[in-house]
C-alpha positions, -999 to 999 in steps of 0.1 A, spaced: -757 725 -149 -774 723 -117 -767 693 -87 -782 687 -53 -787 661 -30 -764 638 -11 -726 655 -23 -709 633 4 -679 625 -23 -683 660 -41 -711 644 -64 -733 673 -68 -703 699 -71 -708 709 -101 -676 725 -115 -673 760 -124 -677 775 -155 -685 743 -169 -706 755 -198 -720 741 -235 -735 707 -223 -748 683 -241 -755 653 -220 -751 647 -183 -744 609 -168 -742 601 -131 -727 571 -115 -729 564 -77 -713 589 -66 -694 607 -97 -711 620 -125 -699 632 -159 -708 660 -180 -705 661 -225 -697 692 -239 -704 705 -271 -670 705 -286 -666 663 -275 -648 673 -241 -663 650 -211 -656 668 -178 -659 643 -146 -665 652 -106 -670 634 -77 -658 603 -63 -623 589 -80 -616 558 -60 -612 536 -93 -607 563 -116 -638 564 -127 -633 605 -132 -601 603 -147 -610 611 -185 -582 599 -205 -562 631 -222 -575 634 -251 -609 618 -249 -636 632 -275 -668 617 -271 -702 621 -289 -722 601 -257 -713 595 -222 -728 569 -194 -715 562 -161 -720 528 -141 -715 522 -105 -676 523 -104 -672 528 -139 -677 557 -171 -680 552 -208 -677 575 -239 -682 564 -273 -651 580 -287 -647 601 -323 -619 599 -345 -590 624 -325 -576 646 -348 -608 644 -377 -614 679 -375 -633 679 -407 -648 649 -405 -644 630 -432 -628 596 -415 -596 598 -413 -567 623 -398 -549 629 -428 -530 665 -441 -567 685 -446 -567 677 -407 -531 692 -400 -546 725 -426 -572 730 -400 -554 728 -372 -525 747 -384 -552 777 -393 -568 780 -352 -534 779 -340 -524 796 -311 -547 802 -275 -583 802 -271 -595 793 -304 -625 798 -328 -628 759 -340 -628 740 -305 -625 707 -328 -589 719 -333 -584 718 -299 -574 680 -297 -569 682 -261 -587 708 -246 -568 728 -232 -577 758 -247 -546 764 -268 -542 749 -302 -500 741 -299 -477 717 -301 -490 691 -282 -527 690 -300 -502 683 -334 -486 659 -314 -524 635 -309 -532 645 -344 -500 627 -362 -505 597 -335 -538 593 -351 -528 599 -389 -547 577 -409 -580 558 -415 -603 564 -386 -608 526 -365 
């Protein structure tokens, strides 16, 4: 991803190593980035917390208004899709456990690390997806 122009709140400062986009956003002076694997990464201008992405966010599209950002949110902790977190779910993530791993999906957080705490969003979401 490549930024220029006015960067007077750290707009166009594009974060390192951000890689696997999808879709770029940009608001007045933050913008927002959609990787592949759901994550939205946010930069710039924070004053109403328009760049802090709630902890584990997943989004499949992203848009950013003047003070404001929006992602149209999956079902956390459907790794295989099927509408609702339910024990094929906890299979999947049990099998990428441990750092840096091969299914990002099971990566609930995205941290980087499937652990403890990416089991701890998946049995808050058990059930039907909303």
């Amino acid at each position: 991803v490549t930024a220029w122009g006015d960067s007077g709140d750290g707009e166009t400062s594009v974060p390192a190593n951000l890689s696997n986009v999808t879709a770029i956003a940009a608001g007045a002076n933050h913008a927002l980035a959609l990787r592949s694997d759901g994550i939205v990464v946010a930069w710039g201008l924070n004053n109403f917390n328009q760049c802090s992405v709630p902890t584990g966010t997943r989004a499949t599209k992203i848009a950013a208004g003047w003070f404001h950002s929006i992602a149209v949110s999956d079902c956390l902790g459907d790794i295989n899709d099927d509408g609702q977190v339910n024990g094929a779910d906890l299979g999947g993530l049990l099998a990428f456990w441990g750092p840096d791993p091969s299914y990002p999906r099971a990566d609930l957080n995205g941290d980087g690390v499937v652990n403890g705490a990416d089991l701890g969003l998946l049995l808050s979401n058990w059930g039907a997806c909303r």
